[in-house]
Every structure is written in structure tokens, then in C-alpha cells.
mmCIF file of the protein (N, C-alpha, C, O) and its ligand, coordinates in Angstrom:
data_MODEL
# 
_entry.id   MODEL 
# 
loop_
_entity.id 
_entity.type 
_entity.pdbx_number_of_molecules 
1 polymer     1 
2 non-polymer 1 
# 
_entity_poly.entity_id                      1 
_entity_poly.type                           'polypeptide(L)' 
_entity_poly.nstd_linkage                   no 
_entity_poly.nstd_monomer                   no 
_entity_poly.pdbx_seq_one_letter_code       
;(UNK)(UNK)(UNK)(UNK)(UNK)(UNK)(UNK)(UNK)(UNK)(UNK)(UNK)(UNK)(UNK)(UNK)(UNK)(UNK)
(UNK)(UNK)(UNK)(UNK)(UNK)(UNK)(UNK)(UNK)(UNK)(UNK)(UNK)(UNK)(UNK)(UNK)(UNK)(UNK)
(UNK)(UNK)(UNK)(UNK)(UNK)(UNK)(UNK)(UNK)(UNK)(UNK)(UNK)(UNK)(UNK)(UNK)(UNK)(UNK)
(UNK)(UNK)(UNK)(UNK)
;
_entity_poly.pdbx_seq_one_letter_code_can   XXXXXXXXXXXXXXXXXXXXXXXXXXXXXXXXXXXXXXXXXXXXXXXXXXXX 
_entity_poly.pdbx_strand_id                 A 
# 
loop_
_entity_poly_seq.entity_id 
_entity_poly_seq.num 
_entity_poly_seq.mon_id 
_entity_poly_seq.hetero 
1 1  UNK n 
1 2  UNK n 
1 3  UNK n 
1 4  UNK n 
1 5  UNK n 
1 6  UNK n 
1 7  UNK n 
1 8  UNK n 
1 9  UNK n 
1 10 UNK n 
1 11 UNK n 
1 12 UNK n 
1 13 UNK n 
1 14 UNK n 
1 15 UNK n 
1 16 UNK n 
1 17 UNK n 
1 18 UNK n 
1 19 UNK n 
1 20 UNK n 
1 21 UNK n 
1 22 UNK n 
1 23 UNK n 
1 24 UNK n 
1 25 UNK n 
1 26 UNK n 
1 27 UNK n 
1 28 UNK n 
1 29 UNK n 
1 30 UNK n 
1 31 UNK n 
1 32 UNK n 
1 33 UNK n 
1 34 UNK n 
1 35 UNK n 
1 36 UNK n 
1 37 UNK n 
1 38 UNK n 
1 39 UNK n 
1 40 UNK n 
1 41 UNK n 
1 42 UNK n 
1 43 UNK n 
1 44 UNK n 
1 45 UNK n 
1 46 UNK n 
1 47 UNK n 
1 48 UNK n 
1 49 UNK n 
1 50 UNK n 
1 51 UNK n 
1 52 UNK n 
# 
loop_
_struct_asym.id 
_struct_asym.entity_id 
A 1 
B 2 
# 
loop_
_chem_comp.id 
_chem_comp.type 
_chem_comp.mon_nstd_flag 
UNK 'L-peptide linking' . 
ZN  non-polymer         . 
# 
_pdbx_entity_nonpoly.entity_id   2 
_pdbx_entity_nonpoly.name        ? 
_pdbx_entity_nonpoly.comp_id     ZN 
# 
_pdbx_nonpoly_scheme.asym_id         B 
_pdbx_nonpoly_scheme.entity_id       2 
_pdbx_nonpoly_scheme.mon_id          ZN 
_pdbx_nonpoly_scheme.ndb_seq_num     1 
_pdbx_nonpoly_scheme.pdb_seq_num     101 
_pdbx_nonpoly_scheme.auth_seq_num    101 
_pdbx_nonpoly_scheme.pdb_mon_id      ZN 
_pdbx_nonpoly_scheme.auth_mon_id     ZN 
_pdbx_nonpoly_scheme.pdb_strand_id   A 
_pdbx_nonpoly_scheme.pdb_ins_code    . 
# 
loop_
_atom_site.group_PDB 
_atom_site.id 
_atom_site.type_symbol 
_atom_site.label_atom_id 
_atom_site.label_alt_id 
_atom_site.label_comp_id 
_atom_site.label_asym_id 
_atom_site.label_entity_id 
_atom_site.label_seq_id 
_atom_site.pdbx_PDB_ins_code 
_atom_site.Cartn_x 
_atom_site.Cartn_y 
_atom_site.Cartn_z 
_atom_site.occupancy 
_atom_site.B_iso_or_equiv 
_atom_site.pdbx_formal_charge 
_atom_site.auth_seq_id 
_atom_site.auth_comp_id 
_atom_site.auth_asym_id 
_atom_site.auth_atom_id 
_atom_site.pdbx_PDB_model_num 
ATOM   1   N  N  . UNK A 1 1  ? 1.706  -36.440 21.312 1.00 0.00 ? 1   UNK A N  1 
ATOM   2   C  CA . UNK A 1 1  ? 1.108  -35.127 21.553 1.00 0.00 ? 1   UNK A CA 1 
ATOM   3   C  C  . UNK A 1 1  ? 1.529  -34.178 20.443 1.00 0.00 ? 1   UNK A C  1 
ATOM   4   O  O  . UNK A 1 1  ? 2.685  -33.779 20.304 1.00 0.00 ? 1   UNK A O  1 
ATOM   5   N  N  . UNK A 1 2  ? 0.697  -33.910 19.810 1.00 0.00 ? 2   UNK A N  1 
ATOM   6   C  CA . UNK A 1 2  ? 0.836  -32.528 18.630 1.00 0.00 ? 2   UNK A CA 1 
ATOM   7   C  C  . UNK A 1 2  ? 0.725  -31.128 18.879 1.00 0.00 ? 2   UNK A C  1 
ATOM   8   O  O  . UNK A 1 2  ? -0.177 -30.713 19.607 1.00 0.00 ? 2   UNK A O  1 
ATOM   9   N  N  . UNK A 1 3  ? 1.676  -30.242 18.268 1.00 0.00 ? 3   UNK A N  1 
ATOM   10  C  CA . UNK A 1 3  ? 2.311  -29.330 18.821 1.00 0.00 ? 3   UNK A CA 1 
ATOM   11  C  C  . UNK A 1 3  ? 2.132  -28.026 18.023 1.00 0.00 ? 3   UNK A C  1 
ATOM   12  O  O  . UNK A 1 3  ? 2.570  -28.321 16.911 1.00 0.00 ? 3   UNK A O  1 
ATOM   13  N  N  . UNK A 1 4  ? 1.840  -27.101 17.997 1.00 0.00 ? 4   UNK A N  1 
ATOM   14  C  CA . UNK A 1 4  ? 1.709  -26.342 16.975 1.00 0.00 ? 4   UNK A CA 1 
ATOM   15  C  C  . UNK A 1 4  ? 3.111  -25.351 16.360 1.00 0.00 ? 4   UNK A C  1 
ATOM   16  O  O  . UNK A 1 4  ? 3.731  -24.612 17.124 1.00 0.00 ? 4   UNK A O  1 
ATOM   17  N  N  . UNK A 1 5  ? 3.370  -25.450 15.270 1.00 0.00 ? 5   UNK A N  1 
ATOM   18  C  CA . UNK A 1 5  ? 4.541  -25.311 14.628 1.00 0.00 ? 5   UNK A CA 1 
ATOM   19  C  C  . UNK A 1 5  ? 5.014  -23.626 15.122 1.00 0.00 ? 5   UNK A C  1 
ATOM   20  O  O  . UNK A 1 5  ? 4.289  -22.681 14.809 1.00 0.00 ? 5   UNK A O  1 
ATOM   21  N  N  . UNK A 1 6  ? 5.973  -23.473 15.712 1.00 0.00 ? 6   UNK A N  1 
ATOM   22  C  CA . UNK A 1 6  ? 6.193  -21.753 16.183 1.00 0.00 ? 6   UNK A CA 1 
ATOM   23  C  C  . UNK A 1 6  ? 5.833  -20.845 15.015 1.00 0.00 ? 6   UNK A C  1 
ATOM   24  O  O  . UNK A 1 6  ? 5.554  -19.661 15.207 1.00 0.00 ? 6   UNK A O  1 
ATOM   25  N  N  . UNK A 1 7  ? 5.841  -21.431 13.732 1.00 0.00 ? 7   UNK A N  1 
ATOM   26  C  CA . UNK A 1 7  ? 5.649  -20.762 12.577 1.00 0.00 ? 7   UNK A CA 1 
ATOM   27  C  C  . UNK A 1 7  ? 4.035  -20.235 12.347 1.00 0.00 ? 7   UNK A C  1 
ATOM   28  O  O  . UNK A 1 7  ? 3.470  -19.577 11.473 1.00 0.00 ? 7   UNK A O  1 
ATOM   29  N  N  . UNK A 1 8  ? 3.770  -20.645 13.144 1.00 0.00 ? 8   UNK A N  1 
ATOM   30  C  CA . UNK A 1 8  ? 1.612  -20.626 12.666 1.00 0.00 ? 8   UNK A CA 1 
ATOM   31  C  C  . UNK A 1 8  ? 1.477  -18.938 13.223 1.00 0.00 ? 8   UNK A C  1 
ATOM   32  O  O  . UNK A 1 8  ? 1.828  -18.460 14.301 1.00 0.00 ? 8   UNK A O  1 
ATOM   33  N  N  . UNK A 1 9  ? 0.869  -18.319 12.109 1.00 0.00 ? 9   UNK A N  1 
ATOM   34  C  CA . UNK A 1 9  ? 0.688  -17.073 12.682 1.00 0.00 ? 9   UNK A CA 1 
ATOM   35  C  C  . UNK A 1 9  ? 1.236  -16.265 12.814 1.00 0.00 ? 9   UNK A C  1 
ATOM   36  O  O  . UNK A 1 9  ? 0.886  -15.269 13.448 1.00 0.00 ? 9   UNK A O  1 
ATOM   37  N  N  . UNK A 1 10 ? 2.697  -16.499 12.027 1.00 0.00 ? 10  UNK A N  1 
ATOM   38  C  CA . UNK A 1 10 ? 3.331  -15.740 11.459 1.00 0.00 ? 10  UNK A CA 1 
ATOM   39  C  C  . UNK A 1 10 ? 3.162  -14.849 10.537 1.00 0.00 ? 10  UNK A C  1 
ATOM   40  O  O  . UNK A 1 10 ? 2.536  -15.197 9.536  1.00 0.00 ? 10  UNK A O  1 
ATOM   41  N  N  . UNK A 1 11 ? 3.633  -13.580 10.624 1.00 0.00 ? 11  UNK A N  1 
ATOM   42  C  CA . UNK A 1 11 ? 2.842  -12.525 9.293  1.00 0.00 ? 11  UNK A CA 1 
ATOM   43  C  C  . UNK A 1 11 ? 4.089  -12.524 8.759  1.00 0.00 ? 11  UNK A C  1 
ATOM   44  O  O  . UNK A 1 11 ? 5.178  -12.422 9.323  1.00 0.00 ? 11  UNK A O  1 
ATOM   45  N  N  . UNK A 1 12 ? 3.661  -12.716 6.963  1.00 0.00 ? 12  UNK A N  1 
ATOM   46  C  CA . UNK A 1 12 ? 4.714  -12.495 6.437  1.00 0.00 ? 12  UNK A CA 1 
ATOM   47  C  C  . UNK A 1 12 ? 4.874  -11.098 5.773  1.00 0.00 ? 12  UNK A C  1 
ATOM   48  O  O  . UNK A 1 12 ? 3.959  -10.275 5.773  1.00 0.00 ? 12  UNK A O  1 
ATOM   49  N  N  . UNK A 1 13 ? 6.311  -10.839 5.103  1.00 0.00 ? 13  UNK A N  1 
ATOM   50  C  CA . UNK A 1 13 ? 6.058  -9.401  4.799  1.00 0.00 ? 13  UNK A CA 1 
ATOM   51  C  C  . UNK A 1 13 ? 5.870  -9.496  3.736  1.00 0.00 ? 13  UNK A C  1 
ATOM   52  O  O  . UNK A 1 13 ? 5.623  -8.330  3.426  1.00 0.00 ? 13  UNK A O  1 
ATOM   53  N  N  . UNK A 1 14 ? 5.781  -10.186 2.685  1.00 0.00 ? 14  UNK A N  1 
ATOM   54  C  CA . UNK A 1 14 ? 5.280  -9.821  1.472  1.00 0.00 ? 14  UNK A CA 1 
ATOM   55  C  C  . UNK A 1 14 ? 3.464  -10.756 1.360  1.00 0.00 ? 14  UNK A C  1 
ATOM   56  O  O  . UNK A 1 14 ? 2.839  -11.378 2.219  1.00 0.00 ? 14  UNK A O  1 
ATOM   57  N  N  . UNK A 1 15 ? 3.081  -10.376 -0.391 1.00 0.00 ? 15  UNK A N  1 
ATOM   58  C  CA . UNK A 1 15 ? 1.782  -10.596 -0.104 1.00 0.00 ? 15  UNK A CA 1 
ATOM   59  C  C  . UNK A 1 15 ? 2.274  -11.639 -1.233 1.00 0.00 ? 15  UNK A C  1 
ATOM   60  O  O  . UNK A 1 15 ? 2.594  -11.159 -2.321 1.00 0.00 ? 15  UNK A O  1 
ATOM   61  N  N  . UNK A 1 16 ? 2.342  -12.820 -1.076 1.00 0.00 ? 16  UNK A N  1 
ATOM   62  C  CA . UNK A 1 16 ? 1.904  -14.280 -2.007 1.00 0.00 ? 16  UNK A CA 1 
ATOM   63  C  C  . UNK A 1 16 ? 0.579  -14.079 -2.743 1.00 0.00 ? 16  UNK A C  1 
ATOM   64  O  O  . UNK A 1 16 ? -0.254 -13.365 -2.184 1.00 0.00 ? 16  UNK A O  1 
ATOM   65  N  N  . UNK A 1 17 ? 0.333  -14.527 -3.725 1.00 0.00 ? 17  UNK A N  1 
ATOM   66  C  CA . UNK A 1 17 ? -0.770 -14.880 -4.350 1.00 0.00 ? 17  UNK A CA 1 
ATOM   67  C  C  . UNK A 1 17 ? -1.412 -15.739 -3.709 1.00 0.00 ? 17  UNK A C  1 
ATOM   68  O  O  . UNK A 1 17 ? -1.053 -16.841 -3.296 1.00 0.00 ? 17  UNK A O  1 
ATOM   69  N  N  . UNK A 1 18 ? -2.828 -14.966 -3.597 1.00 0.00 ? 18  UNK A N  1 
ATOM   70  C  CA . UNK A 1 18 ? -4.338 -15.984 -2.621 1.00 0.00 ? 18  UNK A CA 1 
ATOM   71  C  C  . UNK A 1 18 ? -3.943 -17.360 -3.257 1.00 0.00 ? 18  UNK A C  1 
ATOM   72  O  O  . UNK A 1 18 ? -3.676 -17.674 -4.417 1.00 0.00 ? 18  UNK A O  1 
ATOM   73  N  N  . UNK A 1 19 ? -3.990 -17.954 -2.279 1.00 0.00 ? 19  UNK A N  1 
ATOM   74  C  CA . UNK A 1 19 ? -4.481 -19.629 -2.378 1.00 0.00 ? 19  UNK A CA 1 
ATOM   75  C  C  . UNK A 1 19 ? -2.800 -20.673 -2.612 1.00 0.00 ? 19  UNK A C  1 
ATOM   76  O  O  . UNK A 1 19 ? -2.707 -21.898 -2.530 1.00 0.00 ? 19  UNK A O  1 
ATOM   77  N  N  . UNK A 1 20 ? -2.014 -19.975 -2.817 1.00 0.00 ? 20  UNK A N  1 
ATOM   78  C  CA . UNK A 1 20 ? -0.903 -20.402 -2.581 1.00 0.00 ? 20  UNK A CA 1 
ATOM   79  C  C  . UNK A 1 20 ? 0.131  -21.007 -1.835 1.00 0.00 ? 20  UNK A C  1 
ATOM   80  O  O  . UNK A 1 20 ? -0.051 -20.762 -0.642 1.00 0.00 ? 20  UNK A O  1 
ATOM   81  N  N  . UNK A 1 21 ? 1.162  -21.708 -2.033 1.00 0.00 ? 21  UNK A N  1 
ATOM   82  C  CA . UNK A 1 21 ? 1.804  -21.805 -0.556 1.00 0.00 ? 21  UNK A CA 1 
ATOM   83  C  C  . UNK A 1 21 ? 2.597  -21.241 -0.316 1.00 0.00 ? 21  UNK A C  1 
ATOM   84  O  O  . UNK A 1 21 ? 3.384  -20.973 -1.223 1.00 0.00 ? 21  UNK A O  1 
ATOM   85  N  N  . UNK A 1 22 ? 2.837  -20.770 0.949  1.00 0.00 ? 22  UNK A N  1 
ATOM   86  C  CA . UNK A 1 22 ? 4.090  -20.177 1.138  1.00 0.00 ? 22  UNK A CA 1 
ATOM   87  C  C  . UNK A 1 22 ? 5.337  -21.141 1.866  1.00 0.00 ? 22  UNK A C  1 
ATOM   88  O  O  . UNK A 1 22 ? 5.184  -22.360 1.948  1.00 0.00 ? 22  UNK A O  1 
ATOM   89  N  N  . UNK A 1 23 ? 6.610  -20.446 2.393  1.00 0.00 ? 23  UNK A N  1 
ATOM   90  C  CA . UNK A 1 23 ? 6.964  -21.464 2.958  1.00 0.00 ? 23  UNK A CA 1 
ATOM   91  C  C  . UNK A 1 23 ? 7.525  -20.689 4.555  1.00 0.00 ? 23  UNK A C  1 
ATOM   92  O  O  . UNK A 1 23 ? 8.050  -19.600 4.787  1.00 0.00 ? 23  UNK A O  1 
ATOM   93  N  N  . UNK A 1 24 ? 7.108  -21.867 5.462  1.00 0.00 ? 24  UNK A N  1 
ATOM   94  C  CA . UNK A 1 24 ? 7.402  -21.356 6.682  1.00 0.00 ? 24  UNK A CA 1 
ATOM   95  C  C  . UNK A 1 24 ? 8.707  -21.426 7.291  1.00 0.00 ? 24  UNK A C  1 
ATOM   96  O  O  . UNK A 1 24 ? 9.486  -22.344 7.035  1.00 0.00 ? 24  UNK A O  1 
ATOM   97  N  N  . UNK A 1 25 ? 9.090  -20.067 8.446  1.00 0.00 ? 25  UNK A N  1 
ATOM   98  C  CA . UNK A 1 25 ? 10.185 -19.548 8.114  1.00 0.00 ? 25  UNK A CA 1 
ATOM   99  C  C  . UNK A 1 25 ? 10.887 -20.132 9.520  1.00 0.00 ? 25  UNK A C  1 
ATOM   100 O  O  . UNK A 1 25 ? 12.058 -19.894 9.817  1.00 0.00 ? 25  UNK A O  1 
ATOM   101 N  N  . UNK A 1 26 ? 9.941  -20.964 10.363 1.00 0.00 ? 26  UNK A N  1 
ATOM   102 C  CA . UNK A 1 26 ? 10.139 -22.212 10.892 1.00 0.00 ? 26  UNK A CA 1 
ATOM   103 C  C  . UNK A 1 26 ? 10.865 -23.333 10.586 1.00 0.00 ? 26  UNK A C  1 
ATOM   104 O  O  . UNK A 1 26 ? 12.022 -23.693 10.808 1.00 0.00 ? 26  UNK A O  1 
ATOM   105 N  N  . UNK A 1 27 ? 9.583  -23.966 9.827  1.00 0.00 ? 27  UNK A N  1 
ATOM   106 C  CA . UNK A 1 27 ? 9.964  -24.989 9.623  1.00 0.00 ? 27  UNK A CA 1 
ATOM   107 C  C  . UNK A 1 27 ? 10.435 -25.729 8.146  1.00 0.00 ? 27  UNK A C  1 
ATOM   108 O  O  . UNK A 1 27 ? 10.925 -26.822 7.863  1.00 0.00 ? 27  UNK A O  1 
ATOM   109 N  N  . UNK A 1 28 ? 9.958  -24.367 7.266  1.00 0.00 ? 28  UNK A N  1 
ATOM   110 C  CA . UNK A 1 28 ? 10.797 -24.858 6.087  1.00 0.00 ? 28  UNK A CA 1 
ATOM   111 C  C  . UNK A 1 28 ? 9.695  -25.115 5.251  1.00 0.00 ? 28  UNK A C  1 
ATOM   112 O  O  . UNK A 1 28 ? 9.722  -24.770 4.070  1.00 0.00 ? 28  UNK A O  1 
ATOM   113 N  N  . UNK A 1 29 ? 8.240  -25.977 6.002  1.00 0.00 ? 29  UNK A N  1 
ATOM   114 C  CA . UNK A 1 29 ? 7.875  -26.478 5.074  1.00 0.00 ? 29  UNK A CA 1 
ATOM   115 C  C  . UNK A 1 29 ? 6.782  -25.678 4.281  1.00 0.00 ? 29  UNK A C  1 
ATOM   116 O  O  . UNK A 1 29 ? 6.407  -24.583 4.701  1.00 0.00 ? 29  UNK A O  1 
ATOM   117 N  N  . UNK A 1 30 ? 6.267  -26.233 3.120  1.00 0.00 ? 30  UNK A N  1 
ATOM   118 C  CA . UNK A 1 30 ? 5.392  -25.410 2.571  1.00 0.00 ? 30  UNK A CA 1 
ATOM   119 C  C  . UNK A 1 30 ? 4.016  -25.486 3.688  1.00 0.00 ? 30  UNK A C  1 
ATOM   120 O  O  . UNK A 1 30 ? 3.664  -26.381 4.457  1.00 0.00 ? 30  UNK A O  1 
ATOM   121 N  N  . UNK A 1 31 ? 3.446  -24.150 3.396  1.00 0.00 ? 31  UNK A N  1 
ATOM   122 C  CA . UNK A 1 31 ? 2.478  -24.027 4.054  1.00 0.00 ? 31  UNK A CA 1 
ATOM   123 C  C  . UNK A 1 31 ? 0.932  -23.338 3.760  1.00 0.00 ? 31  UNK A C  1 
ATOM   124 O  O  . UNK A 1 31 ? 1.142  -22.379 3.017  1.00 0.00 ? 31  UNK A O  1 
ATOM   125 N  N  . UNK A 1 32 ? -0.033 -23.408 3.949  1.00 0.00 ? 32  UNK A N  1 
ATOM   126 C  CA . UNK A 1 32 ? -1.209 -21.948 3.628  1.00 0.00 ? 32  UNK A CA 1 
ATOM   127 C  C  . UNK A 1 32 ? -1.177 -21.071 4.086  1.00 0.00 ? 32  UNK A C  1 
ATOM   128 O  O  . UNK A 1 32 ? -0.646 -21.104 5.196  1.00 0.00 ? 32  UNK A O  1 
ATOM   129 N  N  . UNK A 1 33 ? -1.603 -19.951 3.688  1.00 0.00 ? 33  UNK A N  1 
ATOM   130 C  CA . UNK A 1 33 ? -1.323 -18.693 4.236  1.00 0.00 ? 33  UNK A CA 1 
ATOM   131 C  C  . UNK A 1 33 ? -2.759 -18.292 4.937  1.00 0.00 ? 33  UNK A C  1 
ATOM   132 O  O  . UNK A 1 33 ? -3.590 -19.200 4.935  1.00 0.00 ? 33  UNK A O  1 
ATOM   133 N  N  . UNK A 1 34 ? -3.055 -17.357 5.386  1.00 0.00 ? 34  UNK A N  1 
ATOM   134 C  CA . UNK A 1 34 ? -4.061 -16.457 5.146  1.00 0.00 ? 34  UNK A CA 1 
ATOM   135 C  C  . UNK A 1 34 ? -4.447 -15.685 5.465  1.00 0.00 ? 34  UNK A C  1 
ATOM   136 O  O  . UNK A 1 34 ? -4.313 -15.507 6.676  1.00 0.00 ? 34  UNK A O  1 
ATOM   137 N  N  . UNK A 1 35 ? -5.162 -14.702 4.735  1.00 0.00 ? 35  UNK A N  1 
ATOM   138 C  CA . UNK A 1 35 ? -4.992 -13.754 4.299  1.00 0.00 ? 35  UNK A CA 1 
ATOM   139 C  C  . UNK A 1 35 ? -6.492 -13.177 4.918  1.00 0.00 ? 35  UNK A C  1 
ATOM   140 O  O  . UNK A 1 35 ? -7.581 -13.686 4.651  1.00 0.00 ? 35  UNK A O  1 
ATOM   141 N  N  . UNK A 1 36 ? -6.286 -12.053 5.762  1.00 0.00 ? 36  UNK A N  1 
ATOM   142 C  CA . UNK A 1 36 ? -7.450 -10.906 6.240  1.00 0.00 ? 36  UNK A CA 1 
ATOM   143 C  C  . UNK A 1 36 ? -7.429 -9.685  6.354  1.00 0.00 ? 36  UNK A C  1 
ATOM   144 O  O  . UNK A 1 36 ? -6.454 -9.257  6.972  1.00 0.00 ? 36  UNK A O  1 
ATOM   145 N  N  . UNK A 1 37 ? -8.112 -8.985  6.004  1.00 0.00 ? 37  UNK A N  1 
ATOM   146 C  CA . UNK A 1 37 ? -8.536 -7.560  5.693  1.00 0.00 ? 37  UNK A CA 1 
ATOM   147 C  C  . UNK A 1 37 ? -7.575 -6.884  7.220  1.00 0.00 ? 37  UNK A C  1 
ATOM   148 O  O  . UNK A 1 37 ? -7.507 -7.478  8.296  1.00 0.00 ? 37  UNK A O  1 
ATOM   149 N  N  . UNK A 1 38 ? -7.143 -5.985  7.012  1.00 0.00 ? 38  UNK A N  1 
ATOM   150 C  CA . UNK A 1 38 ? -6.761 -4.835  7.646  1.00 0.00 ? 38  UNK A CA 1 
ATOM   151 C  C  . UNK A 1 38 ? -6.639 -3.452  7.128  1.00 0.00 ? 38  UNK A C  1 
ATOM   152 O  O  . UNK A 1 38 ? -6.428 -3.077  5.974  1.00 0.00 ? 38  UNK A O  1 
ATOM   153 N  N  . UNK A 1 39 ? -6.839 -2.669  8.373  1.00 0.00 ? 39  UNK A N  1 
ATOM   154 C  CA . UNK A 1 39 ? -7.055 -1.205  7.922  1.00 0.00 ? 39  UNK A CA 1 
ATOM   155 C  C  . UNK A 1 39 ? -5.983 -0.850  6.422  1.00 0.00 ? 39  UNK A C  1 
ATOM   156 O  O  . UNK A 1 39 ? -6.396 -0.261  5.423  1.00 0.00 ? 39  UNK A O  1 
ATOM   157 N  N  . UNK A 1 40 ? -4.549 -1.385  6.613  1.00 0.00 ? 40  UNK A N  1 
ATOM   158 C  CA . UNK A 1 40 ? -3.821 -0.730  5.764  1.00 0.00 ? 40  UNK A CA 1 
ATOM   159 C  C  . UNK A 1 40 ? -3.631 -1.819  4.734  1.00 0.00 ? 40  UNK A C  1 
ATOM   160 O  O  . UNK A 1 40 ? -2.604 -1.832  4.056  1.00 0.00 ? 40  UNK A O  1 
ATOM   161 N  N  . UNK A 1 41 ? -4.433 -2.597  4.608  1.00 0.00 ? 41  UNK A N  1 
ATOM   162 C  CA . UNK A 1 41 ? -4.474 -3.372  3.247  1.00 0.00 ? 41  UNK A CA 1 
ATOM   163 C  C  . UNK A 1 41 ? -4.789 -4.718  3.856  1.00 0.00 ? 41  UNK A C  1 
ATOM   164 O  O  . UNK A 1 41 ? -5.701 -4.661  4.680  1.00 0.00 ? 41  UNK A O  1 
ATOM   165 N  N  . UNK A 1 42 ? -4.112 -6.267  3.602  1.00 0.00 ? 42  UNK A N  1 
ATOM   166 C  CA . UNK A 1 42 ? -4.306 -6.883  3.890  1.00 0.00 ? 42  UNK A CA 1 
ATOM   167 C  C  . UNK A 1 42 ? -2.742 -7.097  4.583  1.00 0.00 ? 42  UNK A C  1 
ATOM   168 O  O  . UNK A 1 42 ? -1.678 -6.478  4.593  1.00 0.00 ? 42  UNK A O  1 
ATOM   169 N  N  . UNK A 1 43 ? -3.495 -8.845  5.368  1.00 0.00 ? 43  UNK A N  1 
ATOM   170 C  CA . UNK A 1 43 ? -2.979 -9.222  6.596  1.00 0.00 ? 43  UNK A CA 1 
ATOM   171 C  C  . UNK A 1 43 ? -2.310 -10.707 6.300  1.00 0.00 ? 43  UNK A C  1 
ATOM   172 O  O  . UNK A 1 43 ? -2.863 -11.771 6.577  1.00 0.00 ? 43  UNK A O  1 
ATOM   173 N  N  . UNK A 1 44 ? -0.834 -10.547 5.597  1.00 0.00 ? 44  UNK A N  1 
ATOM   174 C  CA . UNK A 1 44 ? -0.950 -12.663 5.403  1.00 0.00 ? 44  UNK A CA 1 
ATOM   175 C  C  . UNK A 1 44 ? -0.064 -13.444 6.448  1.00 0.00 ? 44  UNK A C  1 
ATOM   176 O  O  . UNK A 1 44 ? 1.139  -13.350 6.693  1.00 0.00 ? 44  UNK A O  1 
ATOM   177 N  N  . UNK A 1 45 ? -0.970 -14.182 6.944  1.00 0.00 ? 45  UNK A N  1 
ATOM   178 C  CA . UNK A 1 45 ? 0.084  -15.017 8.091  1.00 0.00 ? 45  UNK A CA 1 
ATOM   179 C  C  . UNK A 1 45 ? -0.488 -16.285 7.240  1.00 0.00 ? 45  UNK A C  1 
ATOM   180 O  O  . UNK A 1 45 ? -1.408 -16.584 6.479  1.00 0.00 ? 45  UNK A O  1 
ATOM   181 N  N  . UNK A 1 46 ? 0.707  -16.852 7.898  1.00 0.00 ? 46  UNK A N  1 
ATOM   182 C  CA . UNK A 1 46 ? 1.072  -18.234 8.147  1.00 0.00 ? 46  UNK A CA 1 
ATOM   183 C  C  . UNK A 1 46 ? -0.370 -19.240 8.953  1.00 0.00 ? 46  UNK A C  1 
ATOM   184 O  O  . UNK A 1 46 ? -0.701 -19.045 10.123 1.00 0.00 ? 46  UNK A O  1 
ATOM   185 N  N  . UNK A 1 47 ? -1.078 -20.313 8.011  1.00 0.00 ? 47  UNK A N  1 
ATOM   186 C  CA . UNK A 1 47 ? -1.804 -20.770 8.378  1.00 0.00 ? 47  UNK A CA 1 
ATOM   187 C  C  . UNK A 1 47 ? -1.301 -21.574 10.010 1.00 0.00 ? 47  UNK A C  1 
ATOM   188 O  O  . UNK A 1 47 ? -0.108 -21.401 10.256 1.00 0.00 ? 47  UNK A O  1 
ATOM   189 N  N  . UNK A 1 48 ? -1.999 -22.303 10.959 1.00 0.00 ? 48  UNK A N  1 
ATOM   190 C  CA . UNK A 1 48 ? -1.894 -22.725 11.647 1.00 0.00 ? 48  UNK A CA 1 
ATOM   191 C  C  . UNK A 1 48 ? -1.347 -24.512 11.155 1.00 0.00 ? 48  UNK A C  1 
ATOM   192 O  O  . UNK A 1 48 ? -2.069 -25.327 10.582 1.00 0.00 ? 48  UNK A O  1 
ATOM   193 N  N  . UNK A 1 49 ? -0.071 -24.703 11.540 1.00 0.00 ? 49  UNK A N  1 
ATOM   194 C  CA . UNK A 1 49 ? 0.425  -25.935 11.583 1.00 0.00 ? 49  UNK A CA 1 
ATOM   195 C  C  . UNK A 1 49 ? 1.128  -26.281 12.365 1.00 0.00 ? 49  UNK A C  1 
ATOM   196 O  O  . UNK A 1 49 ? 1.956  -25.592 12.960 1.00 0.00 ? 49  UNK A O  1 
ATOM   197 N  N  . UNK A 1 50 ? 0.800  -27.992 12.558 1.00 0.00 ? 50  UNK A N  1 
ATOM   198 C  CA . UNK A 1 50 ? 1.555  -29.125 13.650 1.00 0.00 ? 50  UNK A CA 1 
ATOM   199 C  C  . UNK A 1 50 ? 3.237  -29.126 13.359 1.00 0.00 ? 50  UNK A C  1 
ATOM   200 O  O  . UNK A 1 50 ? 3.694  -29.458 12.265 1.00 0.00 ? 50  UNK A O  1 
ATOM   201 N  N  . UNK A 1 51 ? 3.814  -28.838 14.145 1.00 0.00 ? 51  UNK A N  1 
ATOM   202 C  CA . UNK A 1 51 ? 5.245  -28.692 14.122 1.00 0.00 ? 51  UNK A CA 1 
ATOM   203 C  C  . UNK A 1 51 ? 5.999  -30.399 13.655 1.00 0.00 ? 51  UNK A C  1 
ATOM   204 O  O  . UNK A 1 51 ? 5.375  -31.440 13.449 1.00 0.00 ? 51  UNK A O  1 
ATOM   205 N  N  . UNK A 1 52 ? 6.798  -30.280 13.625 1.00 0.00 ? 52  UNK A N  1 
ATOM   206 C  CA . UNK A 1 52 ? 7.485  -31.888 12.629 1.00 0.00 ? 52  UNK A CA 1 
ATOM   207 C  C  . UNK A 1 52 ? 7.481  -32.731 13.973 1.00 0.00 ? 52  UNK A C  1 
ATOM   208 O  O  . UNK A 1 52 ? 7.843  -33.908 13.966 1.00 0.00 ? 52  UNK A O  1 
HETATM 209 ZN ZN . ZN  B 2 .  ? 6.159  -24.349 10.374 1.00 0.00 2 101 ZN  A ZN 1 
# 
């Protein structure tokens, strides 16, 4: 059974460069981010990932 990593959807506080990885503050591992419009600029969380 696959689990989704506590890290998914995490907003991070700084802004990474689009298309990059970041690394999750979970699980360590590298991850995608992404990135959506909000009122006060943009929005980068932590893509959605399966926990180890
Ligand atoms: Zn993770």
C-alpha cells in the first residue's frame, strides 16, 4: 500500500528556480516543486510524493 510522503504539499519558503528540484524536508529526497500564482506572488510547494 502506497502512502503519500507527509512532505507533499509542503510550501516552501523560498522560491527555487521553475522546473527544478527541491529537496523535501521530510524525506530528504529530491523532489518537484510547484509552483502557482497567488495574490502576493507565487506559491511553491512540494510536488505530491509516495513516502519511502
Ligand atoms: Zn518527501
Amino acid at each position: 500500500m502506497s502512502q503519500d510522503c507527509a512532505g507533499s504539499g509542503h510550501e516552501l519558503p523560498q522560491e527555487p528556480p521553475p522546473n527544478e528540484a527541491a529537496t523535501c524536508p521530510e524525506c530528504g529526497r529530491e523532489v518537484r516543486v510547484d509552483v502557482a500564482e497567488a495574490d502576493d506572488g507565487q506559491r511553491v510547494t512540494v510536488e505530491r510524493h509516495q513516502a519511502v
